[in-house]
C-alpha positions in Angstrom: 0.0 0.0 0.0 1.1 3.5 -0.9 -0.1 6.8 0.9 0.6 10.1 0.1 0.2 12.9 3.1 0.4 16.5 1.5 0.6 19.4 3.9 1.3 22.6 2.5 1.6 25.5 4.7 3.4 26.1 7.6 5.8 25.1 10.1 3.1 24.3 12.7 0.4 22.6 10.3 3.7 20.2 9.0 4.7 19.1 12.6 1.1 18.7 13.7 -0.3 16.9 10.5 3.0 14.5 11.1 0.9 12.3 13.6 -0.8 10.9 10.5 2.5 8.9 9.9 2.6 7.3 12.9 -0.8 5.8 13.3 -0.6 4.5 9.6 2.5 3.1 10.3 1.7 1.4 13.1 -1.0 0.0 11.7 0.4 -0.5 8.2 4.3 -1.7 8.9 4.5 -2.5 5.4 2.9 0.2 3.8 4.7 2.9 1.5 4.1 6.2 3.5 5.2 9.7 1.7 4.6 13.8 2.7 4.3 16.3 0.2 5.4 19.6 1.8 7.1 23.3 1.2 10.3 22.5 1.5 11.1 25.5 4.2 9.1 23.3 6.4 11.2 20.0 6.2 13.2 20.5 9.1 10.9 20.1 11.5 9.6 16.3 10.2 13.8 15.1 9.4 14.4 12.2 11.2 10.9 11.0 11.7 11.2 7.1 11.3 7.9 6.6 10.5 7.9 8.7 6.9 9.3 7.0 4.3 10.5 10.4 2.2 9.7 13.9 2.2 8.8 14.7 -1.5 9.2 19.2 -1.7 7.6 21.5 -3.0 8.6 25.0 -4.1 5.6 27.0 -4.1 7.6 29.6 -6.6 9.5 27.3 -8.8 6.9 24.8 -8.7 3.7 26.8 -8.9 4.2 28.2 -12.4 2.6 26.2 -15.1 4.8 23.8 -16.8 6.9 22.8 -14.1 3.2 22.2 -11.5 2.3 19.8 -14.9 5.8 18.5 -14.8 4.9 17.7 -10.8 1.3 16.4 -11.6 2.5 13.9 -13.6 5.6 13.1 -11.0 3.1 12.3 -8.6 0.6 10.3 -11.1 3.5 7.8 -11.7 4.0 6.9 -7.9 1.1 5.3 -8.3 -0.6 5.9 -4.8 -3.3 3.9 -3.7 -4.4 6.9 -1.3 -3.6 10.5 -1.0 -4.5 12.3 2.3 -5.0 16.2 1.6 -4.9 17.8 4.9 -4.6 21.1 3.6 -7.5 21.3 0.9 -6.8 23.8 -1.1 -7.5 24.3 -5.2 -3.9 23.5 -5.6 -3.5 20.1 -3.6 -7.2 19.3 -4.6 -5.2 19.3 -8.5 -2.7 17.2 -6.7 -5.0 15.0 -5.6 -7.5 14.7 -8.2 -4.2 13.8 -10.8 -2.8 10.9 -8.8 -5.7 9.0 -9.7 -5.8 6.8 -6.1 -8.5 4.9 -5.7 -9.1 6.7 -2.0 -8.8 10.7 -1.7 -9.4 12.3 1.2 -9.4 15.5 2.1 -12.3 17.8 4.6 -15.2 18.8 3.1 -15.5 22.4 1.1 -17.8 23.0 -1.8 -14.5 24.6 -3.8 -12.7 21.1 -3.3 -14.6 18.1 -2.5 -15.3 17.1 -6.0 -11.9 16.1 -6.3 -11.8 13.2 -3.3 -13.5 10.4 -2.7 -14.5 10.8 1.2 -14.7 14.0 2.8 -14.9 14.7 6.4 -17.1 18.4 7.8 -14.8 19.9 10.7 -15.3 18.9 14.2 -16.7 22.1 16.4 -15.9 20.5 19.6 -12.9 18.9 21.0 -13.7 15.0 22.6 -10.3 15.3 24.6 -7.3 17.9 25.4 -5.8 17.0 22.1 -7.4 20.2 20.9 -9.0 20.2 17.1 -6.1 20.7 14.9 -5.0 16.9 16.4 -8.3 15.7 16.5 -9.5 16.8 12.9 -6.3 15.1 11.3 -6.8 12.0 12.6 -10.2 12.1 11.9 -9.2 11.6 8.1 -8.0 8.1 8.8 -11.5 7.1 9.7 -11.9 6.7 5.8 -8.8 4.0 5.7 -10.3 2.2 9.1 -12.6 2.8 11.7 -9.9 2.1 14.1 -7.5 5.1 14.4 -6.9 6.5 18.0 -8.6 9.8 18.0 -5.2 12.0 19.2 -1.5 11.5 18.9 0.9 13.7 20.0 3.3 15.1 17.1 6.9 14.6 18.0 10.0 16.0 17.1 13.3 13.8 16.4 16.9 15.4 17.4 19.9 13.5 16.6 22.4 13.4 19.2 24.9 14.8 17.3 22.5 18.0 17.4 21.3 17.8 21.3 25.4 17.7 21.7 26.3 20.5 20.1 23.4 22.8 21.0 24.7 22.0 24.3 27.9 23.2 23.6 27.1 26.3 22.3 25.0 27.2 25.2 27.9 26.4 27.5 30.1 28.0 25.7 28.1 31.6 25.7 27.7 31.6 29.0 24.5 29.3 30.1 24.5 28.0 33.4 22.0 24.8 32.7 21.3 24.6 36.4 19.5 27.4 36.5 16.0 27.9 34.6 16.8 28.9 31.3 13.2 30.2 29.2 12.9 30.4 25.4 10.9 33.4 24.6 8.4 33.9 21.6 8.7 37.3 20.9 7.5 37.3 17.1 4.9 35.9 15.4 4.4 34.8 11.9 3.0 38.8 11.3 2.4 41.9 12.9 -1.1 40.5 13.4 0.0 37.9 14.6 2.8 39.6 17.4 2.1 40.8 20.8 2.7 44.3 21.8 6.4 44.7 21.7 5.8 47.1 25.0 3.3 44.5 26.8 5.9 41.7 25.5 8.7 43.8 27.4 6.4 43.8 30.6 6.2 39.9 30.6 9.4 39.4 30.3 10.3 41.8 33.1 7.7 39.6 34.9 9.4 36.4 34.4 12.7 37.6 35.7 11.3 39.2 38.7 9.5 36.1 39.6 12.1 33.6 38.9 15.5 35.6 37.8 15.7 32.6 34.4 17.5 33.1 31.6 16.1 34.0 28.9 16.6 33.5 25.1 15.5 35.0 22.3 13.7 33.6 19.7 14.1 35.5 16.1 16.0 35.5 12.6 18.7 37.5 11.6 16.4 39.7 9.6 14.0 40.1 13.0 17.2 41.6 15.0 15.9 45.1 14.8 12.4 44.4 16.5 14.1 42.0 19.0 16.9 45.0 20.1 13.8 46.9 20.0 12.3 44.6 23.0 15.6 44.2 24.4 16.1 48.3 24.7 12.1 48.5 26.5 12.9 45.6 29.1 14.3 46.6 32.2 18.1 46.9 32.9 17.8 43.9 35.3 15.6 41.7 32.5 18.8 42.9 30.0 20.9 41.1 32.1 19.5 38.1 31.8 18.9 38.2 27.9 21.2 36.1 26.2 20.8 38.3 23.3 23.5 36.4 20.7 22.2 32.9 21.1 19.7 32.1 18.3 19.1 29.3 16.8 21.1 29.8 12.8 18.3 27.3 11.2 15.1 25.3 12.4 17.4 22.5 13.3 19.6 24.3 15.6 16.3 26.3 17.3 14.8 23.0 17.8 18.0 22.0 20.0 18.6 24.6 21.6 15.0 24.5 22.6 15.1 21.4 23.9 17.7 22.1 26.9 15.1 25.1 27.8 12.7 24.5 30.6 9.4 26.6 29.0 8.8 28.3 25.8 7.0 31.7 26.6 5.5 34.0 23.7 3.4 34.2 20.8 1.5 31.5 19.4 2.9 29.5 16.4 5.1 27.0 14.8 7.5 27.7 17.6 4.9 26.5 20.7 4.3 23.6 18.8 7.9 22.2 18.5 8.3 23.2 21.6 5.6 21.1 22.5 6.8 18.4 20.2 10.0 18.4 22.2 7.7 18.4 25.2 9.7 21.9 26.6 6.2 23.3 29.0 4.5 26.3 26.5 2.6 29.3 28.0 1.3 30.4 24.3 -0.4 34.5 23.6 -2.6 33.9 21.1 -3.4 36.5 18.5 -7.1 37.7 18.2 -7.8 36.4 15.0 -6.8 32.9 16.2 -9.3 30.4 17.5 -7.9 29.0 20.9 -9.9 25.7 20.5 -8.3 25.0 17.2 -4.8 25.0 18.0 -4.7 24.9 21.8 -2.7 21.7 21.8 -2.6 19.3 24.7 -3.6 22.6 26.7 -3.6 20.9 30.6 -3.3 24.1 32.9 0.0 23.1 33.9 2.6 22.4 31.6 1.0 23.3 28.2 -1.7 27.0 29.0 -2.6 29.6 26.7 -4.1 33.1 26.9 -6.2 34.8 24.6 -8.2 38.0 24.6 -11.8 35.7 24.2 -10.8 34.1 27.4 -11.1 38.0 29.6 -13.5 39.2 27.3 -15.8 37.0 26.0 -18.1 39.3 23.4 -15.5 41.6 22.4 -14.6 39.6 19.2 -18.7 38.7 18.5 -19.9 39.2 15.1 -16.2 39.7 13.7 -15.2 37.7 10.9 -11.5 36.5 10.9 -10.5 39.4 8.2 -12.6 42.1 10.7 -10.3 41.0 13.6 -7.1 40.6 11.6 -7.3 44.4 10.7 -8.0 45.3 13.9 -5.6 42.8 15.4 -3.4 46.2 17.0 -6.0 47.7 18.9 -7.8 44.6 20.3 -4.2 43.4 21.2 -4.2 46.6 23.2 -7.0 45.3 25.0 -4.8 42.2 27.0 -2.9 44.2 28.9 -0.2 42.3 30.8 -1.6 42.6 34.1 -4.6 40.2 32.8 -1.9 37.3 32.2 0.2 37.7 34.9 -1.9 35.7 37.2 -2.0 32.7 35.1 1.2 33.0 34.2 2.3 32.7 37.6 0.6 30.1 38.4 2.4 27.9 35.2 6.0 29.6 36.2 5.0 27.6 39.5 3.9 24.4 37.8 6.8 23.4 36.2 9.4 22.4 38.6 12.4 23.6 36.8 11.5 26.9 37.1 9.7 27.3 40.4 12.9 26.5 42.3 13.6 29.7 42.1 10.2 31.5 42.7 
């Protein structure tokens, strides 16, 4: 049996639409198991044993007409025998349709579903703390066998050779691994999608207070400007406990140097979930325009807890649509002050044991 997985969007939806590989395979030993993803997004599924191989796509090089036929047909000759669309969009619905497997499956939208063979409608409520993006995934497999666990957690796989010299580097800049050391989210995917940089600056000035941890930063050479930004608004006794030069140089490197941290604090994305993955304790800020019960992953109130602006003010986001509340994203941002979190966030610096030693 061969299966094709295609995923194409981002970091998060890779890693979190990787649990499909595991469940087939340990239902299928034998079975031929492939992911069709952007390839900016491989890093975070290398290593998994349960995928067979990573086929990437360029969504510039590849998107343009002659070379997306020149990839229809590539995929047509693998011959699958089922194709899996998580995404479902007119592009992988092409995909799909042109591999010619007897099962396609993808979720159920008028602009799509003529191109699969089962479709699935969206579950509105979670069954366990798995949250719906987990849920909603495997809930694809019920078209394979009736069978599937409803949750899996997605995992992350670090070579050793990595874990080492992650460890290394942190040593060698100065990281006492005794003492709590925090990875901190300070970015988001967008400015829509990016806390306050002055409300960021107060949680962080929080954190130290409360527990005097070290704290990394989590950007990209081309995000240094914002992140001096929120280094210059922090407090001179937060500065000196920003290691502000240690970065991970690619997704690989972040991921390892993640791992030796003991919580990932900041803006919901793809960089809660790996940490999650590499089960580091999150405490994620969701964005407005985000819907907590989709991607509140494995949420538990103590190592894994979330805020978001629904959860202080229930009605102020009623009767937006998603677009309404992404423009508006900076002023209803401007609404969860800091002073809102703290209390929660207190009570997860306690929870985790690494980092309430020093509380």
């Amino acid at each position: 049996m061969k299966v094709l997985v295609i995923q194409q969007k981002m970091i998060g939806d890779v890693l979190t639409s990787s649990i499909l590989f595991e469940a087939l395979r340990k239902k299928y030993p034998a079975a031929r198991l492939d992911y069709l993803i952007h390839r900016h997004t491989a890093a975070v599924v290398e290593h998994n044993p349960f995928i067979d191989e990573l086929i990437l796509f360029d969504p510039i090089a590849d998107q343009k007409p002659a070379a997306f036929f020149r990839f229809l047909k590539s995929i047509k000759k693998q011959k699958y025998d089922i194709v899996i669309d998580v995404y479902s969009k007119i592009n992988t619905a092409l995909i799909t349709r042109f591999s010619d497997a007897k099962l396609r499956i993808s979720y159920d939208k008028w602009y799509t579903r003529k191109a699969y063979t089962q479709t699935f409608k969206n579950k509105k409520k979670s069954e366990t703390n798995a949250g719906l993006a987990i849920e909603n995934r495997m809930q694809l497999l019920q078209a394979i066998s009736p069978d599937f666990p409803v949750e899996i957690k997605p995992k992350i796989y670090l070579t050793s050779e990595e874990k080492e010299k992650a460890e290394q580097r942190l040593l060698a800049d100065g990281i006492d691994l005794k003492e709590p050391l925090i990875m901190c989210g300070i970015l988001g995917s967008s400015e829509a999608k990016t806390y306050p940089l002055p409300y960021m600056a107060q949680v962080l000035d929080f954190i130290v207070e409360k527990t005097g941890a070290q704290l990394l930063f989590n950007y990209i050479p081309k995000q240094v400007e914002a992140a001096g930004t929120l280094y210059d608004l922090c407090k001179p006794e937060t500065q000196k406990q920003i290691f502000f030069d240690i970065f991970g140089t690619s997704l690989r490197e972040f991921m390892a140097i993640t791992s030796f941290c003991d919580a990932l604090i900041g803006n919901e994305g793809g960089a809660v979930n790996m940490a999650k993955a590499l089960d580091v304790p999150t405490f994620a800020i969701f964005s407005p325009q985000i819907k907590k019960q989709n991607w509140s992953i494995y949420e538990n109130g103590t190592t894994n807890v979330s805020v978001h602006l629904a959860d202080f003010s229930p009605t102020e986001l009623d009767g937006l649509t998603v677009s309404e509340i992404t423009k508006k994203a900076p002023e209803l941002y401007k609404l969860l002050t800091p002073n809102l979190i703290f209390a929660k966030l207190e009570t997860f610096l306690k929870s985790n044991s690494e980092i309430k030693n020093n509380l």
